[in-house]
C-alpha positions, -999 to +999 in steps of 0.1 A: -211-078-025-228-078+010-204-094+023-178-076+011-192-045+024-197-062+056-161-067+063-145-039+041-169-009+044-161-005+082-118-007+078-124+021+048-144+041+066-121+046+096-093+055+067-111+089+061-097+103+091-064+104+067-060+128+039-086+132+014-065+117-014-059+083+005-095+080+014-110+089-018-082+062-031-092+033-006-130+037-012-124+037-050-103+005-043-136-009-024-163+001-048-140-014-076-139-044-061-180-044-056-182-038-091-152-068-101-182-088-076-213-082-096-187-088-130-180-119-121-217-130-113-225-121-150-193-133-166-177-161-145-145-161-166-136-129-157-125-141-119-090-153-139-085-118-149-060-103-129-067-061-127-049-028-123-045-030-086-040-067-078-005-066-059+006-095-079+003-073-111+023-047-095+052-072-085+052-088-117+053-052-137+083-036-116+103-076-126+095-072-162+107-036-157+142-052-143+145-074-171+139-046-199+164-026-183+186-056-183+175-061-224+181-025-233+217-021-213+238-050-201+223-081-229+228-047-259+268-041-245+276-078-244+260-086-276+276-056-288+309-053-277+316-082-261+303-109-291+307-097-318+346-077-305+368-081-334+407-074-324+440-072-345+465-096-352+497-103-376+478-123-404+446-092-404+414-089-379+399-118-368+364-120-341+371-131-307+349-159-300+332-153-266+328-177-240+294-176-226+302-195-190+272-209-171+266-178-157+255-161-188+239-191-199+220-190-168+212-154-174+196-165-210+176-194-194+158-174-167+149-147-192+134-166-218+116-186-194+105-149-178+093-138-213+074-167-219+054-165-190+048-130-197+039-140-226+010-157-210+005-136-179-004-110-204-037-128-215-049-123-180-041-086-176-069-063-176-070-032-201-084+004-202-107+009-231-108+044-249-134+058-225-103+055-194-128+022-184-114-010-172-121-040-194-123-074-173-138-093-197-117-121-206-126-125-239-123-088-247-083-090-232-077-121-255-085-103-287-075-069-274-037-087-264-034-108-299-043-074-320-017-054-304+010-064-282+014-101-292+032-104-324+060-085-310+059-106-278+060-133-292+089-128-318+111-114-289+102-151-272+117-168-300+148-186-294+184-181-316+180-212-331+146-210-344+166-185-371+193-205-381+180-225-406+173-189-426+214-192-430+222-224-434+227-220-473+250-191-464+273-213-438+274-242-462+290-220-489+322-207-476+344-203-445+339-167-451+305-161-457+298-190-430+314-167-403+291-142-417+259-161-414+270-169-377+273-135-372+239-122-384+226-151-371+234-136-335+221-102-345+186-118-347+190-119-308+182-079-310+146-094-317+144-090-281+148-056-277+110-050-291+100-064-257+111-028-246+074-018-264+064-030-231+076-001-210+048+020-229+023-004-216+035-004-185+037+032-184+002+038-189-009+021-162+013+038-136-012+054-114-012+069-078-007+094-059+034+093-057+032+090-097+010+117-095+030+141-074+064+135-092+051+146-124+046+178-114+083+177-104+104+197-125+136+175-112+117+143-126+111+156-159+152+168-162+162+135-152+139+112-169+151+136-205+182+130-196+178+089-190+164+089-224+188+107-241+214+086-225+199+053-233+192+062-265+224+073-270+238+040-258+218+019-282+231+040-314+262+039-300+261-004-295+254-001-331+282+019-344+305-005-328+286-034-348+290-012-381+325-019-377+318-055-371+303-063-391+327-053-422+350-083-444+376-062-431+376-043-398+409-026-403+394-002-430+366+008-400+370+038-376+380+017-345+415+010-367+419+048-374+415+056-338+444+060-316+445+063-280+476+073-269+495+103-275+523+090-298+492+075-317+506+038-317+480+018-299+447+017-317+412+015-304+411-024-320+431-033-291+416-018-264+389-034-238+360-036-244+351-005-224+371+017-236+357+011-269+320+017-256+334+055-242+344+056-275+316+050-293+291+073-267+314+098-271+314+099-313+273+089-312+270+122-288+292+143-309+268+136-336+236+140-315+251+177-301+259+185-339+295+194-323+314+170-350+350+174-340+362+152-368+390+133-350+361+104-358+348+104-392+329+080-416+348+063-449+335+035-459+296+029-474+288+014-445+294+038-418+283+063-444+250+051-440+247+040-403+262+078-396+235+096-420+206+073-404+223+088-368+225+123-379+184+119-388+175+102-351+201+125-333+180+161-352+148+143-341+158+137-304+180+162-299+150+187-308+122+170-291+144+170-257+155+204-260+120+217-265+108+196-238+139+211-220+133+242-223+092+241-218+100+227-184+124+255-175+100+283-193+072+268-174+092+271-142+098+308-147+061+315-152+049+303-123+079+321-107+070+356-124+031+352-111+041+345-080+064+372-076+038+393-095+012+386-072+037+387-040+046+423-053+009+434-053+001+415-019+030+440-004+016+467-022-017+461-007-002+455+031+015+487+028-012+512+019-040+488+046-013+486+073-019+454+075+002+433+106+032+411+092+018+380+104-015+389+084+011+398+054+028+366+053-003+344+057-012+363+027+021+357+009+017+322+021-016+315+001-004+330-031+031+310-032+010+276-022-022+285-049+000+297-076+009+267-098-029+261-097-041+296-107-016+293-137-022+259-145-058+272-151-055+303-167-071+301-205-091+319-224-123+314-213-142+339-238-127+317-266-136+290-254-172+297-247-176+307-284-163+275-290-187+263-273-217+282-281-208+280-320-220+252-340-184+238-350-181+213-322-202+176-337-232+173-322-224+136-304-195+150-289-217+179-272-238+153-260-204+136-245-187+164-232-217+172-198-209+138-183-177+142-186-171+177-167-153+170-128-154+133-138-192+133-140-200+147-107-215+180-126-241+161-140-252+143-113-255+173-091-295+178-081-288+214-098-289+197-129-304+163-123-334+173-109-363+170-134-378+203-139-412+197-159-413+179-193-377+203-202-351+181-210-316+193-201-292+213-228-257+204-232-244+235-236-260+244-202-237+223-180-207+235-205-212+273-198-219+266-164-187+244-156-167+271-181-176+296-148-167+279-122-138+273-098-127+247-077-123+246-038-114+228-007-121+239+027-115+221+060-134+213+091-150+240+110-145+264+078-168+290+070-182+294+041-202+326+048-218+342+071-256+358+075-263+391+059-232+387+042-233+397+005-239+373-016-215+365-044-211+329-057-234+298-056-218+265-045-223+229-054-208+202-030-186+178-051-172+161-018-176+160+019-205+174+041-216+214+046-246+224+064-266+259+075-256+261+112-273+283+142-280+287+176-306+266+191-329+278+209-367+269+224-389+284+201-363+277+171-327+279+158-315+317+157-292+325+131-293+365+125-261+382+126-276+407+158-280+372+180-243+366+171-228+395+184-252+400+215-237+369+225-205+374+221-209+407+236-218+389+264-190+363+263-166+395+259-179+412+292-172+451+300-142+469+288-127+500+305-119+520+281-104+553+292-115+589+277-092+613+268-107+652+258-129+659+237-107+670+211-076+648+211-088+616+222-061+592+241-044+572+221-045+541+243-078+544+255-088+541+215-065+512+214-087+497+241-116+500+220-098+484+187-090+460+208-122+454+220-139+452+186-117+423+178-121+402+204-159+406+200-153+394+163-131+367+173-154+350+197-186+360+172-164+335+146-155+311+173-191+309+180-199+301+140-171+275+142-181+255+174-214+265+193-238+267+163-255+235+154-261+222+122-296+222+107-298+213+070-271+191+060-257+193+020-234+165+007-222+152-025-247+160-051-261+186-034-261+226-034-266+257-011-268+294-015-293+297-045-315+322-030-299+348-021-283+347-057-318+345-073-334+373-050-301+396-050-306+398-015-278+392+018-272+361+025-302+343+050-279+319+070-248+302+078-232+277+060-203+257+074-177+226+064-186+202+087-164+167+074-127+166+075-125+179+042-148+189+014-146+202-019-168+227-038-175+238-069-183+274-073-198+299-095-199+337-095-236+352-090-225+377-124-214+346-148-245+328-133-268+355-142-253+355-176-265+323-183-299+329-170-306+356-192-296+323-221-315+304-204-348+318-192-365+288-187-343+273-163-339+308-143-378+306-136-378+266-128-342+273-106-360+304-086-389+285-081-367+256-065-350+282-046-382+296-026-394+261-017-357+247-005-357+285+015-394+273+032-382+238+038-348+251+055-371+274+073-393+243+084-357+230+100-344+259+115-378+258+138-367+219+146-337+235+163-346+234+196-312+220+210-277+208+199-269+183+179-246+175+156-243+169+115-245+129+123-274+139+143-297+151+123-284+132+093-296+100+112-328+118+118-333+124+079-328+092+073-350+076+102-381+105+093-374+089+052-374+059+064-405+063+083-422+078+051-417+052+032-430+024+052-459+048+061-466+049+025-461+007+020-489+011+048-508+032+031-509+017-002-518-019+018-547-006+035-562+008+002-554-025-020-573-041+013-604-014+010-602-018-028-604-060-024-636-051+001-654-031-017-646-054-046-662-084-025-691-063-018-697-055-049-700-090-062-718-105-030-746-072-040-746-083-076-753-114-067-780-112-049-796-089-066-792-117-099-813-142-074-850-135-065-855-161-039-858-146-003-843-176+011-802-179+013-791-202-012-760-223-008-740-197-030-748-164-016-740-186+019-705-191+003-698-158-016-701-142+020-676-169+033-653-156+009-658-124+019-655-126+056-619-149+045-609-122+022-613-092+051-593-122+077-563-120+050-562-084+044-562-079+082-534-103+089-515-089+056-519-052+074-496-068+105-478-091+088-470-054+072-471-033+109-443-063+123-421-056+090-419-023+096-411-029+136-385-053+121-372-032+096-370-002+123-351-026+148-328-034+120-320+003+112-311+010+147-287-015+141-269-002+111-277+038+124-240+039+134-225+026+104-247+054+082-237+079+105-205+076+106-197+073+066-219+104+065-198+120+093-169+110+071-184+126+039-197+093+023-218+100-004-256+098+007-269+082-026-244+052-022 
């Protein structure tokens, strides 16, 4: 895994200057293939196992995808239509015998040999367990493969021949009833359309980014409806032509009653096989659309049945796709109405403020780009907290449901995971608190607030890097909001304004002034964003702005996005206090917190005596807990080597005071030996432990860049 990380880390980490989702997808990529590392130390079998994101897997999934496409299309129309064709003649309806050339035998070769190595491939393919968790262990896949998917695999494997001896009695009867065990004989080839069980496999493991994005394409959903309907359609439609195959007589079926030429003198029987499949998708979709024009009908028993089995799968599809239809469109038109809702009140609201166009459409801009996330989650949140807070939901899965919330970063947040006494946490806590909050992303150099702002929300870090920012100085960082604006006064410089009377002043010289306000506040935010310095850093698992929510006080500082991009979860100071009046215990440990994170962050801001940057003083951190943690391997060294003296001197006293004789014997002489040895050991232990810690220093200034860049980059601190 060292290794690993040794040649990998670096090549990831430069790949978060991309977007977010690309990062987050390489560095899950990299930590799945430390964990695959430490699997196959335990269980060396498991290196065979081939998993979700091995590029062979992926080549091999979109070629069994070409061959089922080839199973459920081309091999269903030639087994169909072109094997089992039946056409008219003087003496009654005879089959036409097909002539499989090389080419189609070819065909058949290359895909059983494909299947059958699938068939095997498959043993090796990781699974995802019920809890979304990839199973590599190679003995779990074997049984997992042989109770599911195997059976079917391996009947769709099996050859046309390994049937026949099933109608051998029949073909040894008669002529007739041997042309009919032929025939069924080749309708045990349709064995291989269960491989098609496959694509639901397949399907589940389709993950990504691209897979992700065109599902929330309406397009995508319309034309994958529409594919199925088709396909399906085709396959019903194979078999209605078989119906009428697969009668004694042919000429009593529907494709003798159907003409195709306007004098009604050439019959379908004669026609290609082509025309005879338009046929037949055009009768099977009549059936499906309930349009029934009756110039194709059912007579005999036969097509009785196969047509009232049709009518049941054609009321089942036909429904399921035009509700799914139809919730795609509806769903459309919502999003639509609360965008045009909310575009209609934005208007509203830049007409009676006078607000500038541009302002206006940045406005507009935001609530056409954020709406299909508002509506997405838009529910009933007062229902579902008494959901919550009732005693209906099983008590095992209330224990489940808190690591589960934003993928189990909740949990782990030191809001939560910090041990606050002997209280354990409750589950319903984390629940009501996640119920609350809202989901955000902001960008480098992004504010989050500003000092003697009022405070409204509290906001844990799910990804990136924020930080309290201010403006060094020599006695101490400076971050009240009067410093801000004296300096940007002075960035601003003098403006003329000119003075109209007393009563009517001048219109421009008021302009001047406007004007003059808004450049101050310009360059007091381009301050924020680019001369203030960070001095307490917050990253993943972390939280800021707790005081100023506990104290219902303006806010005390600054806080800024300092990586390319970070995400934060946050919660409004009304909800929040909700749950504190729940949950007194936890408001009194969670103030408590507050005031000693406010006097450490006031400890820092005196640090900031110059710039420096978030990698900065993130190195620092980690050199000054570094530092405190060989200081305290020091520490406990020196006192095991006072305990092991005084422990010495003990025994030489004891010793001594067991013998009388006022002459040194031979065994007080040694007992002091020892003793002086034991001190000579404990002092060279003390630098053998001084030169570690030079060592281990020397190495961290080695591996400082690597830390400080992954934590530039938002890389978790705790990994």
């Amino acid at each position: 895994a060292q290794q690993l990380l040794s040649h990998e880390a670096l090549s990831s980490l430069r790949s978060w200057t991309m977007a977010p989702e690309d990062a987050r997808h390489d560095m899950s990529n990299l930590l799945g293939k430390l964990q695959r590392r430490v699997q196959v130390a335990h269980d060396p079998s498991s290196c065979l196992v081939i998993t979700n994101g091995n590029p062979f897997r992926m080549v091999w999934s979109v070629f069994v995808v070409i061959l089922l496409v080839y199973i459920g299309t081309i091999f269903l129309y030639r087994l169909s239509f072109l094997e089992f064709r039946v056409y008219s003649a003087h003496d009654g309806v005879h089959e036409l015998e097909f002539d499989a050339g090389p080419g189609w035998q070819s065909v058949d070769l290359f895909l059983t040999v494909s299947f059958w190595i699938d068939l095997v491939v498959n043993f090796l393919f990781s699974y995802e367990d019920e809890a979304g968790k990839e199973v590599v262990s190679l003995r779990a896949i074997v049984r997992h493969y042989l109770s599911t998917y195997f059976i079917i695999d391996l009947i769709a494997c099996l050859p046309e021949e390994t049937f026949s001896h099933l109608f051998s009695g029949m073909s040894s009867a008669s002529l007739t009833q041997g042309a009919k065990a032929f025939r069924l004989q080749r309708m045990t080839r349709l064995a291989r359309l269960m491989r098609l069980t496959r694509l639901v496999k397949i399907s589940r493991n389709m993950k990504g980014p691209m897979w992700s994005w065109l599902k929330t394409k309406r397009g995508f959903h319309v034309v994958n409806l529409t594919v199925g309907l088709a396909w399906i359609v085709h396959v019903l439609a194979c078999g209605w032509y078989m119906c009428a195959a697969l009668h004694e007589n042919p000429k009593d079926t529907w494709l003798n009653r159907r003409t195709v030429d306007a004098a009604g003198d050439k019959y379908l029987i004669d026609s290609p096989p082509i025309d005879q499949w338009a046929h037949s998708m055009y009768f099977t979709l009549t059936v499906f659309t309930t349009v029934g024009f009756g110039d194709i009908s059912a007579m005999t028993n036969g097509e009785i049945t196969y047509v009232c089995f049709m009518m049941l799968v054609g009321a089942v599809v036909h429904s399921i796709i035009i509700s799914s239809v139809i919730q795609v469109v509806t769903s459309s038109d919502q999003v639509h109405d609360f965008i045009h809702k909310n575009s209609k009140l934005v208007e509203a609201f830049s007409a009676h403020t006078e607000i500038g166009e541009g302002a206006q459409h940045e406005m507009l801009s935001w609530v056409t780009m954020s709406a299909k996330y508002w509506i997405r989650h838009q529910y009933d949140k007062q229902e579902m907290r008494d959901l919550i807070v009732g005693k209906i939901m099983p008590s095992h899965l209330l224990a489940r449901l808190p690591s589960e919330l934003f993928g189990g970063k909740l949990i782990t947040n030191t809001f939560f995971s910090r041990r606050y006494g002997h209280m354990d946490l409750p589950p319903r806590l984390p629940l009501l608190v996640a119920l609350s909050m809202q989901k955000a992303t902001f960008f480098k150099g992004t504010i989050i607030y500003q000092v003697e702002e009022y405070a409204f929300s509290l906001f844990l870090v799910l990804s990136g890097t924020f930080a309290y920012v201010a403006q060094p100085a020599d006695a101490g960082g400076v971050s009240d909001r009067q410093h801000l604006v004296r300096t940007s006064s002075k960035s601003l410089g003098s403006v003329k304004v000119p003075v109209g009377s007393r009563s009517h002043p001048s219109v421009p010289g008021h302009a001047a002034l406007e004007a003059a306000k808004a450049l101050e506040g310009a360059l007091a935010c381009e301050k924020l964003q680019h001369d203030w310095c960070p001095y307490r850093v917050f990253c993943h698992g972390s939280y800021f702005g707790d005081i100023e929510v506990f104290q219902n006080c303006l806010r005390l500082s600054t806080a800024r996005c300092e990586s390319t991009s970070g995400t934060l979860l946050i919660i409004h100071k009304a909800d929040l206090k909700e749950l504190l009046v729940e949950f007194p215990h936890f408001a009194v440990k969670w103030r408590v917190e507050a005031r000693r994170r406010e006097q450490a962050k006031a400890r820092l801001l005196k640090d900031l005596t110059g710039p420096q940057s978030h990698e900065d003083l993130a190195g620092l951190q980690i050199a000054r807990w570094w530092l405190q943690v060989k200081r305290g391997q020091l520490l406990r060294a020196s006192a095991a080597a006072a305990v092991f003296t005084t422990m010495v001197e003990c025994r030489s006293v004891q010793d001594t005071s067991r013998k009388n004789t006022k002459a040194e014997t031979v065994d007080e002489h040694e007992a002091k030996v020892d003793a002086e040895h034991g001190r000579q050991i404990t002092m060279a232990s003390l630098a053998a432990a001084q030169d570690g810690i030079r060592e281990d220093l020397r190495d961290l200034t080695g591996k400082v860049d690597l830390i400080l860049k992954a934590l530039s980059r938002g890389f978790p601190l705790s990994l």
